[in-house]
C-alpha positions in Angstrom: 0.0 0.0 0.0 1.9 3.2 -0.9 0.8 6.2 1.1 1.9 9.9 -0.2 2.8 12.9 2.1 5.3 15.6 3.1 8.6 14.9 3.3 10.4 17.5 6.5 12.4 19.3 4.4 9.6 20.3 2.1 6.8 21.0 4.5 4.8 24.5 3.5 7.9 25.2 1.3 8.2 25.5 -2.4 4.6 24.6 -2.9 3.7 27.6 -5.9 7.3 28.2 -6.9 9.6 24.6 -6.5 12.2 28.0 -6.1 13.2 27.9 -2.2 16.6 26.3 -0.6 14.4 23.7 0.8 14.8 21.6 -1.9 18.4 21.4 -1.5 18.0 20.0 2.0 16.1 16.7 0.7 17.2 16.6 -2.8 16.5 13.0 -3.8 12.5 11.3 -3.9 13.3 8.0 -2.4 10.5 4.7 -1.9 10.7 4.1 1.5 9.6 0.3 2.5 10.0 -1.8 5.6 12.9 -4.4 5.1 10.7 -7.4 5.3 9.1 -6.1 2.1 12.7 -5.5 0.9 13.5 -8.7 1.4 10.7 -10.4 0.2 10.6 -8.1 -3.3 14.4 -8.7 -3.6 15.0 -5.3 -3.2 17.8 -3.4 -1.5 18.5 -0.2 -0.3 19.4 1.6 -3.2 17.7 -0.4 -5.7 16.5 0.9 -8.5 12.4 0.1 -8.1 9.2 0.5 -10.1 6.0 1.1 -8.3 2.6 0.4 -10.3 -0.7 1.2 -9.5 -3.6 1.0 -11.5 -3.3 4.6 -12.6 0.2 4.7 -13.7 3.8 3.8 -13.1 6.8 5.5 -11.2 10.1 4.7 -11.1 12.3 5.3 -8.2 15.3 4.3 -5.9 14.4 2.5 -2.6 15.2 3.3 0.6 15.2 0.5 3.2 14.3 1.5 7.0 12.2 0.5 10.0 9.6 3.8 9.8 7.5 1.7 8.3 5.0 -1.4 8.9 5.5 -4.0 6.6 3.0 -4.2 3.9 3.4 0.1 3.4 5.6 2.2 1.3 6.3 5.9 1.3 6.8 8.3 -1.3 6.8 12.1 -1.5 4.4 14.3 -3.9 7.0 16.9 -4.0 8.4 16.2 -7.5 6.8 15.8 -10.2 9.7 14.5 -12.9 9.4 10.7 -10.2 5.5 9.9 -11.8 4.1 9.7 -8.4 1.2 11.4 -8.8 0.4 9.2 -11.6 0.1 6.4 -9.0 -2.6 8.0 -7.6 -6.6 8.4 -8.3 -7.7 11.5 -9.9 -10.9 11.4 -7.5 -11.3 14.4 -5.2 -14.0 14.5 -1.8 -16.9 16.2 -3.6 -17.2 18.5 -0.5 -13.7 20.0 0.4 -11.8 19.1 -2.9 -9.4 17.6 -1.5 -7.3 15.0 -4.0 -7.7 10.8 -3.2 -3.8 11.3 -3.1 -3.2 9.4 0.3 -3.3 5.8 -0.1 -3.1 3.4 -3.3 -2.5 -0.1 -3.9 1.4 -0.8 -5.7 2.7 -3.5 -7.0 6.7 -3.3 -6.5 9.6 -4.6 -8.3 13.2 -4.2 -9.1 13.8 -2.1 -12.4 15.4 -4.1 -15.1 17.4 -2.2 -17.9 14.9 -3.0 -20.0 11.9 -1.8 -18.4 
């Protein structure tokens, strides 16, 4: 299950403009995943991975760590040029308008020079 957020660096920065120094202080857009899912993907930190939902497909570099529970991966909505927000729904609440950005179902796997 890949859930999108904030990462710190990037919190209520750069949001209209991508222009602030913010960016410099988390430069990279990792996948962050538990290592049992590591493990069980055959994935390592530093991998090269692609994440597919049913709405699209990102490619990325893993980041293995124990933030997470197993079963959930992480990935910021901060840049655009990963594909992230293709993973996610184009559905917004019909009251507030806020984007079904949070959660989607991924399938994960090791990028292949090919792919």
């Amino acid at each position: 299950m890949l859930v999108t957020g904030r990462r710190w660096a990037h919190y209520n920065s750069g949001s209209m403009t991508r222009r602030g120094g913010n960016l410099l202080l988390d430069a990279s857009d990792p996948l962050d995943l538990h290592p049992e899912d590591a493990a069980r993907f055959g994935i390592r930190d530093g991998t090269p991975v692609t994440v597919e939902s049913r709405h699209g497909l990102a490619r990325l570099v893993a980041r293995v760590g124990m933030e997470l529970a197993p079963g959930q991966v992480f990935c910021a909505f901060h840049f655009p040029a990963s594909g992230v927000n293709s993973l996610t729904s184009e559905h917004a609440d019909t009251v507030t308008s806020c984007p079904e950005y949070k959660v989607t179902a991924v399938r994960l796997r090791p990028t292949v020079s090919d792919d």
